[in-house]
N, CA, C and O atoms as CSV, one atom per row, in Angstrom:
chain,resi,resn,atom,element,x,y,z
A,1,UNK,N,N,0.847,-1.173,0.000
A,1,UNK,CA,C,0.000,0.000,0.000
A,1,UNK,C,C,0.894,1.238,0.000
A,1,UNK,O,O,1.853,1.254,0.772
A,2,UNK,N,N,0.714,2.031,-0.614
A,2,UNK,CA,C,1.352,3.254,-0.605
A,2,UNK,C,C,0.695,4.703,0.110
A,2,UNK,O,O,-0.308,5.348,-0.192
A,3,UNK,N,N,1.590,4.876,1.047
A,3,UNK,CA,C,1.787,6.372,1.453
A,3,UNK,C,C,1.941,7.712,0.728
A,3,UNK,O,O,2.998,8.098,0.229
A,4,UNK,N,N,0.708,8.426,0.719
A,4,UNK,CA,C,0.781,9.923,-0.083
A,4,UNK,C,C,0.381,10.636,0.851
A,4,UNK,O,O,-0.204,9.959,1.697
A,5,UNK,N,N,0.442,11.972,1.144
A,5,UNK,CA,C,0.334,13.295,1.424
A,5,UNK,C,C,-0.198,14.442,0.347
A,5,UNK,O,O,0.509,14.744,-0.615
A,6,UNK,N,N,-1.466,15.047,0.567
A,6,UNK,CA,C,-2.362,15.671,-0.150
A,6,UNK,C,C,-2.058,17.125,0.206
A,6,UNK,O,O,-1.407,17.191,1.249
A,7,UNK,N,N,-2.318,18.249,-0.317
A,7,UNK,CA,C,-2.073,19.604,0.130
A,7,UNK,C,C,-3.216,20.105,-0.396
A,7,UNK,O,O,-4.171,19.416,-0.751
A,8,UNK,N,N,-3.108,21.944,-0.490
A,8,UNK,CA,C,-3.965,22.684,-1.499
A,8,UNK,C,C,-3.189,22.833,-2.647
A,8,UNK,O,O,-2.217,22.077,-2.659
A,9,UNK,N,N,-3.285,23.456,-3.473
A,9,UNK,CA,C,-2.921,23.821,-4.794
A,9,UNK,C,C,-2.195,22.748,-5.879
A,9,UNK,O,O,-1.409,22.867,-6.818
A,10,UNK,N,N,-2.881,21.667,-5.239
A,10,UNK,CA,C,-2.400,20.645,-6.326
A,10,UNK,C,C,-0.812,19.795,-5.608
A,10,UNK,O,O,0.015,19.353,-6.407
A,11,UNK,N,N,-0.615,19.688,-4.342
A,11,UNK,CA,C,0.526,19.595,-3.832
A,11,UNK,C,C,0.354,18.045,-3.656
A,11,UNK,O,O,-0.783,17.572,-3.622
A,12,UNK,N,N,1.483,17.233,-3.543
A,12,UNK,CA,C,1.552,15.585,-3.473
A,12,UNK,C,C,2.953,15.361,-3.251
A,12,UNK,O,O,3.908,15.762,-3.916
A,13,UNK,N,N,2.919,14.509,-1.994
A,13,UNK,CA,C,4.212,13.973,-1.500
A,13,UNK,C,C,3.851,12.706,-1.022
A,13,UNK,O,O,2.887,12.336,-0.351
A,14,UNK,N,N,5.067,11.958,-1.623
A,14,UNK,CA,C,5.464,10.378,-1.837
A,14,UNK,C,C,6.789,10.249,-1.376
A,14,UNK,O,O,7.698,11.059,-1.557
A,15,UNK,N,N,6.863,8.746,-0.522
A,15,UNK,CA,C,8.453,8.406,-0.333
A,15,UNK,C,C,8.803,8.080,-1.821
A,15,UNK,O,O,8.025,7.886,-2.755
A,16,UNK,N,N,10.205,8.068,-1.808
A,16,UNK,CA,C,10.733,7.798,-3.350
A,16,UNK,C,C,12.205,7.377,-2.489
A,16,UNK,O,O,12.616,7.482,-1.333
A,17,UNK,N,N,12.636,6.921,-3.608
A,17,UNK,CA,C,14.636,6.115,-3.488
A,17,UNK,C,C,14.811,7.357,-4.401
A,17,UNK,O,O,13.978,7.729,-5.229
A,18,UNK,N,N,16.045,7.970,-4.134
A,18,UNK,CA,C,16.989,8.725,-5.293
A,18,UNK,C,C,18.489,8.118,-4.502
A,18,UNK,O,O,18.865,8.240,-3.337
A,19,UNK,N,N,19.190,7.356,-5.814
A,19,UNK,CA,C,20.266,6.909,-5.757
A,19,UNK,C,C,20.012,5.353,-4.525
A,19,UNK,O,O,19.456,4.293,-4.812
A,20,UNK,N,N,20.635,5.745,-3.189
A,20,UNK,CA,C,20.741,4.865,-2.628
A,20,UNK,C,C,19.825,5.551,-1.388
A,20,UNK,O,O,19.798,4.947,-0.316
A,21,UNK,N,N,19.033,6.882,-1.542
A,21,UNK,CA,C,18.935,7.834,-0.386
A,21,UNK,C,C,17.258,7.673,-0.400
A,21,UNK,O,O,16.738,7.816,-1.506
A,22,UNK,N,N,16.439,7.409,0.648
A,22,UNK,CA,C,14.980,7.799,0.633
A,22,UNK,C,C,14.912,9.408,0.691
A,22,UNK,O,O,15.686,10.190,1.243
A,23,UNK,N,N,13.900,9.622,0.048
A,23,UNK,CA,C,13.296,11.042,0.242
A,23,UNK,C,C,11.833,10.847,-0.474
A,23,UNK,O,O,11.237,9.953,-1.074
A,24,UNK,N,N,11.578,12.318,-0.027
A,24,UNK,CA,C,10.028,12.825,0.227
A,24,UNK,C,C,9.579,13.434,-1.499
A,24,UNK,O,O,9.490,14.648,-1.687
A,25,UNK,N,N,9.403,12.727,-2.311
A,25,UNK,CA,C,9.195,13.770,-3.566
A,25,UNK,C,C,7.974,14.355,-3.300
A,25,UNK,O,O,6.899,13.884,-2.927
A,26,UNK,N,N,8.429,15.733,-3.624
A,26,UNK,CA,C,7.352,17.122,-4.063
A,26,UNK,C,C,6.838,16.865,-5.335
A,26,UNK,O,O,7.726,16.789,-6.184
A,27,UNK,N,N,6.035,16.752,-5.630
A,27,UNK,CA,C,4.779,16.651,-7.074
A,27,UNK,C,C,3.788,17.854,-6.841
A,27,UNK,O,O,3.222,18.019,-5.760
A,28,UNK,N,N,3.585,18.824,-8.113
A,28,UNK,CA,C,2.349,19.514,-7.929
A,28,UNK,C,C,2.068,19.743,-9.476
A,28,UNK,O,O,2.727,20.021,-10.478
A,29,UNK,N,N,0.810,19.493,-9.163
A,29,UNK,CA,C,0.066,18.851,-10.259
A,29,UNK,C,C,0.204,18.168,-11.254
A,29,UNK,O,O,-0.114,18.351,-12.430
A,30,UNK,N,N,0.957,16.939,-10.460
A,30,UNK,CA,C,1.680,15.754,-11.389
A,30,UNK,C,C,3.471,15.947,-12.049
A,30,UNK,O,O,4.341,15.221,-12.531
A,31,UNK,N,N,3.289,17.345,-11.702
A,31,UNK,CA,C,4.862,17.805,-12.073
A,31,UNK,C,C,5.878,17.557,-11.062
A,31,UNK,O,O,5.509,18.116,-10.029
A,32,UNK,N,N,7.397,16.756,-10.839
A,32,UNK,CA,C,8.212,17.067,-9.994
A,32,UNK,C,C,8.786,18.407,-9.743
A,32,UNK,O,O,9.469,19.089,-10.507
A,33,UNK,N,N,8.240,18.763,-8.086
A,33,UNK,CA,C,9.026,20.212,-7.941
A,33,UNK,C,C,10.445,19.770,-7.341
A,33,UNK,O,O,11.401,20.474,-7.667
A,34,UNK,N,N,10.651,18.811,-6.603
A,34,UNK,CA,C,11.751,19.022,-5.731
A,34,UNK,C,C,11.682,17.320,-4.734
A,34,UNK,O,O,10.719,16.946,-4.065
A,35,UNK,N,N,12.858,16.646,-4.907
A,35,UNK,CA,C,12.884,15.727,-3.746
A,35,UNK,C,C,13.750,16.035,-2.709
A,35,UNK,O,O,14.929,16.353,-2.860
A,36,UNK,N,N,13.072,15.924,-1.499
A,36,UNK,CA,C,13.232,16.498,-0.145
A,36,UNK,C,C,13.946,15.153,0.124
A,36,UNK,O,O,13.522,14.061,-0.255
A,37,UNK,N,N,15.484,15.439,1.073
A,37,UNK,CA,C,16.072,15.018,2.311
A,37,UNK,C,C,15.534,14.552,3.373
A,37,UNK,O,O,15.653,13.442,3.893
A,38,UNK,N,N,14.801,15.651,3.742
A,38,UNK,CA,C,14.396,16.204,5.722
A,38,UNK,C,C,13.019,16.479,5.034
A,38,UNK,O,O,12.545,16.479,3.898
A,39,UNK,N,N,12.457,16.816,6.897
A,39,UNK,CA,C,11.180,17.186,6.829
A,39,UNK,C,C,11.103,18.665,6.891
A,39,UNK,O,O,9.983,19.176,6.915
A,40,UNK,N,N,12.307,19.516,6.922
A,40,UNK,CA,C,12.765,20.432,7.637
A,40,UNK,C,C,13.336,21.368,6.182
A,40,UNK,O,O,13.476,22.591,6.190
A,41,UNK,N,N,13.594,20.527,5.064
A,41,UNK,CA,C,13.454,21.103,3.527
A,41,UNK,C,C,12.474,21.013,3.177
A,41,UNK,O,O,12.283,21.926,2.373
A,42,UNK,N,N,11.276,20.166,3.331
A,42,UNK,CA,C,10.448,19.697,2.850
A,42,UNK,C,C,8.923,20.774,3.199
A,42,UNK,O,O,7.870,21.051,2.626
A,43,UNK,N,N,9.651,21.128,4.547
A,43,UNK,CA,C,8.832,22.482,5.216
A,43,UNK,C,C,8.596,23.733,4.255
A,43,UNK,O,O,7.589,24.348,3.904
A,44,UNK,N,N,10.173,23.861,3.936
A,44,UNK,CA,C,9.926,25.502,3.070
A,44,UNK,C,C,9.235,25.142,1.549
A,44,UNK,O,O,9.611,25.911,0.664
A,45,UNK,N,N,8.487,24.314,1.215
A,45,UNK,CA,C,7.825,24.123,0.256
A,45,UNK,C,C,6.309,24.389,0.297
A,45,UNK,O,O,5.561,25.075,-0.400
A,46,UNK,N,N,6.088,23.406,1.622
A,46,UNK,CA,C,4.372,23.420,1.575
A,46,UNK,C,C,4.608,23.884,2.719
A,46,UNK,O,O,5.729,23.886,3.228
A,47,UNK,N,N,3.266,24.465,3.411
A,47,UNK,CA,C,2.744,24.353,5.044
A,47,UNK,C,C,2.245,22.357,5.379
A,47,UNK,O,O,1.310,21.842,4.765
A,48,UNK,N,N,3.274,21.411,6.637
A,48,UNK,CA,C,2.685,20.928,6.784
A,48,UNK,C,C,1.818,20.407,7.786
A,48,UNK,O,O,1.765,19.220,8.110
A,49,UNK,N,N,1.089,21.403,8.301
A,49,UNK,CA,C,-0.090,21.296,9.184
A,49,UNK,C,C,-1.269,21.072,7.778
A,49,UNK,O,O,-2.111,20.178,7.706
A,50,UNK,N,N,-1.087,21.857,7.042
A,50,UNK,CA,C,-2.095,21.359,5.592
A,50,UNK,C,C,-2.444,20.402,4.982
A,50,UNK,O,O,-3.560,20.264,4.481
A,51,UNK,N,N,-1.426,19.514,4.935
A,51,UNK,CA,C,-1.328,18.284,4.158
A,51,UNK,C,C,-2.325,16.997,4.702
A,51,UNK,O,O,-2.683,16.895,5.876
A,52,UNK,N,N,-2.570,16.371,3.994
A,52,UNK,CA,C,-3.828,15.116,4.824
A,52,UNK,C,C,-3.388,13.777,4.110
A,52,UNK,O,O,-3.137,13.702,2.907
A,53,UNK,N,N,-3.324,12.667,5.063
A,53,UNK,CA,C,-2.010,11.659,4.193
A,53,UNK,C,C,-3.304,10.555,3.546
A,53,UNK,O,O,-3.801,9.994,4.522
A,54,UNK,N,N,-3.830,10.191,2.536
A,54,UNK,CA,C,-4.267,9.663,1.725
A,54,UNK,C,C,-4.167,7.900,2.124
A,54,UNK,O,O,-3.113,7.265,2.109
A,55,UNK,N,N,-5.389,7.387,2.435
A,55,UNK,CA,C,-5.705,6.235,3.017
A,55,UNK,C,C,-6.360,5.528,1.664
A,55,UNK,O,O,-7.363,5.977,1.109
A,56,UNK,N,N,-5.434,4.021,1.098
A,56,UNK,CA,C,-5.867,3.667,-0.165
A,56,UNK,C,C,-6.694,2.243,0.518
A,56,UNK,O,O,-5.966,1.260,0.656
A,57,UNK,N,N,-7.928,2.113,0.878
A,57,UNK,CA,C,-8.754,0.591,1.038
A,57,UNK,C,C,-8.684,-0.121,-0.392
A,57,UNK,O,O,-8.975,0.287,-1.517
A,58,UNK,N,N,-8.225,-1.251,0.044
A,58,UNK,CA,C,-7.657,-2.330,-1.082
A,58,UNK,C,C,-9.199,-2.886,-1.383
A,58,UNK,O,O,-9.959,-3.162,-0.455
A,59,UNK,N,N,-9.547,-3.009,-2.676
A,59,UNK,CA,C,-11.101,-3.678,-3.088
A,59,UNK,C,C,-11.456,-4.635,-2.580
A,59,UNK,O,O,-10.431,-5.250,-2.284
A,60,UNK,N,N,-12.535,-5.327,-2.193
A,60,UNK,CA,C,-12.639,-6.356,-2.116
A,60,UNK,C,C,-12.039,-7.115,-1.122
A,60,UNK,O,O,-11.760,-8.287,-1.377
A,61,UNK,N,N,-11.674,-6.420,0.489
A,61,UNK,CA,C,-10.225,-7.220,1.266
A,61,UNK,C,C,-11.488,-7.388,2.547
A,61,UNK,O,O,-11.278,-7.500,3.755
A,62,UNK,N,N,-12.713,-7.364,1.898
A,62,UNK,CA,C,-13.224,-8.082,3.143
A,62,UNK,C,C,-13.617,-9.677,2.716
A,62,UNK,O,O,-13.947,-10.049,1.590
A,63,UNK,N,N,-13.492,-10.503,3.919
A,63,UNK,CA,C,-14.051,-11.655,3.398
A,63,UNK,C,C,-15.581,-12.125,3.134
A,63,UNK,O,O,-16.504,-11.649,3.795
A,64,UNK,N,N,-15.787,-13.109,2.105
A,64,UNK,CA,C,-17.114,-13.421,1.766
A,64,UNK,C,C,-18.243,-13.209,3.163
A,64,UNK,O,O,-19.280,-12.550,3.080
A,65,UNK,N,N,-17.712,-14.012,4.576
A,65,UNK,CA,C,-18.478,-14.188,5.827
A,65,UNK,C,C,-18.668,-12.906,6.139
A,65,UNK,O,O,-19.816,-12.662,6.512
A,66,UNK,N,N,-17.661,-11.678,6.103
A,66,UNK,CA,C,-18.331,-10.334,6.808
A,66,UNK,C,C,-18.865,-9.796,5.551
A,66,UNK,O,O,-18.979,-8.599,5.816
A,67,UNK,N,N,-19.245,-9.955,4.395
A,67,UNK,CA,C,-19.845,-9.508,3.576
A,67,UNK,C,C,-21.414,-9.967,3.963
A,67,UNK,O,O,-22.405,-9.249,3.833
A,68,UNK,N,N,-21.394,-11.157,4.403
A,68,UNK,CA,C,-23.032,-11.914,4.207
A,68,UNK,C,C,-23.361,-11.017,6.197
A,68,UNK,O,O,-24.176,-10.097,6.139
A,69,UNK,N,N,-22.945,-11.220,7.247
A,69,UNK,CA,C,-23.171,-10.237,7.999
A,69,UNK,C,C,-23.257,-8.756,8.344
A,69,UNK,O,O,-23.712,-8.173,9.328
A,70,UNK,N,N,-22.660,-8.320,7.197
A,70,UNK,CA,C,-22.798,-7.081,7.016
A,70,UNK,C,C,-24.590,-6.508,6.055
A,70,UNK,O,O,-25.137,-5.407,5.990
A,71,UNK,N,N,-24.918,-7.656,5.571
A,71,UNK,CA,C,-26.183,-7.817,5.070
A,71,UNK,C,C,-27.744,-8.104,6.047
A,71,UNK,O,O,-28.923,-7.803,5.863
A,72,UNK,N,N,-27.074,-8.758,7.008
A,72,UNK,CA,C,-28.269,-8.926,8.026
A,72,UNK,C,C,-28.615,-7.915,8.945
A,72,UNK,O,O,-29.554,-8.084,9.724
């Protein structure tokens, strides 16, 4: 499952590998602005008290039995 971070103005942050190094890529509006180090570079980009981290529910990951109780 993957981890994203949502902003205003079209803002999106993802872990990413560059080289051998994790960082935070900056995306806004599908465009790379900048892959962040720290959270502390990553600051002077967006505000992140703003950001809201994006929860992906996998289809279908309940089983058949809580499907038929979820019916009664």
């Amino acid at each position: 499952m993957e981890t994203r971070w949502v902003g205003p103005d079209g803002y999106e942050i993802t872990p990413a590998t560059r080289g051998d190094r994790q960082v935070l890529r900056l995306r806004r509006h599908g465009e790379l602005v900048v892959d962040c180090f720290s959270i502390d570079e990553l600051r002077q980009f967006v505000n992140l008290a703003e950001l809201c981290e994006v929860i992906t529910v996998p289809f279908g990951s309940r089983s058949p039995r809580g499907r038929q109780e979820a019916l009664r």
